[in-house]
C-alpha positions in Angstrom: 0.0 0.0 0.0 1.0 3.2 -1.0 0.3 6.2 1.6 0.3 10.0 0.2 0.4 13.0 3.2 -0.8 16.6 1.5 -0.6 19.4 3.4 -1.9 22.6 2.8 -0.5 26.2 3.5 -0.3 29.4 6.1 -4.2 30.5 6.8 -5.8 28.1 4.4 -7.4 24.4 4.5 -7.4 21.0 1.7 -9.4 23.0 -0.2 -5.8 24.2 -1.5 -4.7 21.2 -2.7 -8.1 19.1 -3.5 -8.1 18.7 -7.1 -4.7 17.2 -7.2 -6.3 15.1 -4.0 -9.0 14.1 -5.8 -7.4 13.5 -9.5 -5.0 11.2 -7.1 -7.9 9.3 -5.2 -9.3 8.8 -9.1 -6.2 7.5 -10.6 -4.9 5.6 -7.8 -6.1 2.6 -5.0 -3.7 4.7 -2.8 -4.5 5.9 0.9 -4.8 9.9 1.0 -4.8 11.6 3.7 -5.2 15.7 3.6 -5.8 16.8 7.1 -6.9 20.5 8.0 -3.7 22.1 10.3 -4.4 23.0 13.8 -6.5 26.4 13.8 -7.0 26.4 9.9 -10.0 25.8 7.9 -13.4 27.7 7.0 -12.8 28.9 10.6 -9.8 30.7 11.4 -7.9 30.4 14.8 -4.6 30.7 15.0 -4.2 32.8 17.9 -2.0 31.5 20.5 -1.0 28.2 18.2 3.1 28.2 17.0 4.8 26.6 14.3 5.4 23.4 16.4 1.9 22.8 16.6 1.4 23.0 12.9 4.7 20.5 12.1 3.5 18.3 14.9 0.2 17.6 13.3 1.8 17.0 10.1 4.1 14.7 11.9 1.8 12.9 13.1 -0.5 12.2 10.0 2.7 11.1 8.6 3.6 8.3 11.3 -0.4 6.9 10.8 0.5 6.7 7.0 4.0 4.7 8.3 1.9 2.3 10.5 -0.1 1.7 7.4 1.8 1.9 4.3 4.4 0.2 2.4 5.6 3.4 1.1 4.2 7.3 1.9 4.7 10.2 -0.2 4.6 14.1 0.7 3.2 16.7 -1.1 3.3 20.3 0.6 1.8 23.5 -0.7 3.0 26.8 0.3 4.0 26.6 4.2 2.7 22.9 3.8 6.0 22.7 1.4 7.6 24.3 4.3 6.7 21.6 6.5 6.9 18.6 3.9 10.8 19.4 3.5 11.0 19.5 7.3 9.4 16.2 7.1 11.6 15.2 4.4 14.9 15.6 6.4 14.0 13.6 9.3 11.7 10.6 7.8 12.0 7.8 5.5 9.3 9.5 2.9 10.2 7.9 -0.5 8.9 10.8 -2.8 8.6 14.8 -2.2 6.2 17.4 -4.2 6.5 21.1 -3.4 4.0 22.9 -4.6 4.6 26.9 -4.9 7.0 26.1 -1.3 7.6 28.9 0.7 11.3 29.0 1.5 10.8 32.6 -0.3 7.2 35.1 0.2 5.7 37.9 -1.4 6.8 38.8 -5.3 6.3 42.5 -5.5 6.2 42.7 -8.7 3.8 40.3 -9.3 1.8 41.3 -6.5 1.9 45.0 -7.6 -0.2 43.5 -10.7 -2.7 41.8 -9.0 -3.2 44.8 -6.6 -3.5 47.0 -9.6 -6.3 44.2 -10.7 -8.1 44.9 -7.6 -8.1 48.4 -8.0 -9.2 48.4 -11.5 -12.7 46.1 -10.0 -13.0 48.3 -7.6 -13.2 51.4 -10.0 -15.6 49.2 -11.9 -18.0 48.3 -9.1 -16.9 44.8 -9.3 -14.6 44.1 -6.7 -16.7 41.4 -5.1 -16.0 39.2 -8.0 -12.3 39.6 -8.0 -11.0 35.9 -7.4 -8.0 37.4 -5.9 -10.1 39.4 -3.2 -12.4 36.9 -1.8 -9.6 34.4 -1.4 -7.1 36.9 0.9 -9.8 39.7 1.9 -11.0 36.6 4.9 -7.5 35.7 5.4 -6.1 39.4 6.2 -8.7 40.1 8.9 -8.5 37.4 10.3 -4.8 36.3 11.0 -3.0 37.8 13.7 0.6 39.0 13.5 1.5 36.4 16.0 0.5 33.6 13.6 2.6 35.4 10.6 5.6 35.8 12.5 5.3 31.9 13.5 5.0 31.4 9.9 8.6 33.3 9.2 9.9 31.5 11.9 9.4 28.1 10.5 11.1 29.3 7.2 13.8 30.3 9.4 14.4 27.0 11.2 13.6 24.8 7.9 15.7 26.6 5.7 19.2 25.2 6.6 17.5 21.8 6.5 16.7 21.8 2.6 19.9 20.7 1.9 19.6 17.7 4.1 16.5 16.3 1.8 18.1 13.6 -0.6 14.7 11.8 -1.9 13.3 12.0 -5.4 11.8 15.7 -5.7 9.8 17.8 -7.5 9.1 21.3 -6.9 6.3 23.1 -9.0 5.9 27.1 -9.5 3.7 28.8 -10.8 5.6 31.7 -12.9 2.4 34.3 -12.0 2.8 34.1 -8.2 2.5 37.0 -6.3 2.8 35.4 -2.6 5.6 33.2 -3.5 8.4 34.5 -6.0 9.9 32.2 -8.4 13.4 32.2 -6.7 12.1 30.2 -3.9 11.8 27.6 -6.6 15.3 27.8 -8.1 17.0 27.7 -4.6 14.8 24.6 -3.6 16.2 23.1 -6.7 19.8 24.2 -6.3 19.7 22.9 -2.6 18.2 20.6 -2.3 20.4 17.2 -2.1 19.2 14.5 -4.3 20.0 13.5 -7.5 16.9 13.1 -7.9 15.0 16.8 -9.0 12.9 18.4 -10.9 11.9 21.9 -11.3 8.3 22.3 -13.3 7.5 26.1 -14.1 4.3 26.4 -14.7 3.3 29.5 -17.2 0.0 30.6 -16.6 -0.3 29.9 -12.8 -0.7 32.0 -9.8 -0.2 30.9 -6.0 -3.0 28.2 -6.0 -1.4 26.0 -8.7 -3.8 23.1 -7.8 -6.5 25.4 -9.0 -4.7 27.0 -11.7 -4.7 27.5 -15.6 -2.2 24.8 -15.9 -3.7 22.1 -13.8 -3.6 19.9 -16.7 0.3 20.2 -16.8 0.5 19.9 -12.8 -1.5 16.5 -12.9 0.6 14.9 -15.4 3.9 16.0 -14.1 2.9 14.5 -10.9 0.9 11.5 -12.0 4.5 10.9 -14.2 6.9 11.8 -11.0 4.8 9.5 -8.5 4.6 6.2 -11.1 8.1 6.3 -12.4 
């Protein structure tokens, strides 16, 4: 039995990664498991929660999937990449996916354009269907600054560990990202350990590359990585 952890990132839920979940759960007689990080989810509640709390839920999802499994798989989005490399270091996992993995934030010049999208809705009157909007506008009021700065220390204490990871991994970006700049990708790649690696750019994509323009492209290169 094959076992596949997929966690998703700061301030959000498996709605993140849930159509790669699902296209896996169709494709596959594998066991999936995408759990919702403590204070995450349609209700937000991360005050007074740390890092550890987040890694140590991860952790132990993971160890159920051991108990279980033959071999287990991780695939982390955003701060879940974050915590999937973490993971990676320490544990036996076989395969890694990062998918648009933190070890970098915020692309200004990116993020300068979808702010100028905003702005232009809001001109129009039509700011409440801006896709961009609804998904942060929830997330900005309601994440305290304790809960970022536990977020920045996680990159802090998993960065020096990326080199460390010497398992078969691919690491996907999405070239339109405003949250997550594209050299967070190429120093995943360069430090990353194993001989093993594969960096997938993908074009037309934005943070959420699960729910992106190129989710056709994201499914195969994963479906190829995870079978080969």
């Amino acid at each position: 039995m094959i076992g596949c952890l997929c966690i998703h990132g700061f301030t959000g839920s498996p709605y993140e990664v849930e159509p790669l979940t699902e296209y896996l759960r169709k494709k596959t007689d594998w066991m999936i498991v995408s759990p919702t990080l403590p204070g995450h989810g349609e209700t937000l509640s991360l005050k007074g929660l740390t890092y550890n709390d987040w890694v140590e839920s991860a952790e132990e999802e993971l160890k159920k999937l051991f108990e279980r499994c033959d071999e287990v798989y991780v695939i982390g989005f955003s701060m879940g990449g974050i915590i999937a490399g973490h993971l990676a270091s320490i544990y036996p996992i076989k395969k890694l996916i990062l998918l648009s993995a933190a070890v970098y934030y915020v692309n200004p010049k990116q993020l300068l354009v979808d702010v100028r999208s905003m702005l232009v809705d809001a001109v129009k009157g039509s700011i409440q269907e801006n896709e961009l909007y609804q998904r942060y506008k929830k997330k900005i009021e309601q994440t305290p600054i304790t809960a970022t700065m536990e977020f920045r220390r996680l990159v802090r204490q998993v960065r020096p560990k990326i080199k460390e990871i010497q398992i078969p991994t691919l690491i996907v970006q999405g070239e339109c990202d405003g949250i997550v700049p594209i050299k967070s990708a190429y120093y995943l790649y360069q430090k990353i350990a194993s001989d093993e690696k594969r960096l997938c750019l993908l074009p037309h994509s934005k943070h959420h590359v699960c729910h992106g323009e190129d989710q056709e492209k994201l499914f195969s290169e994963v479906e190829i990585f995870l079978h080969n």
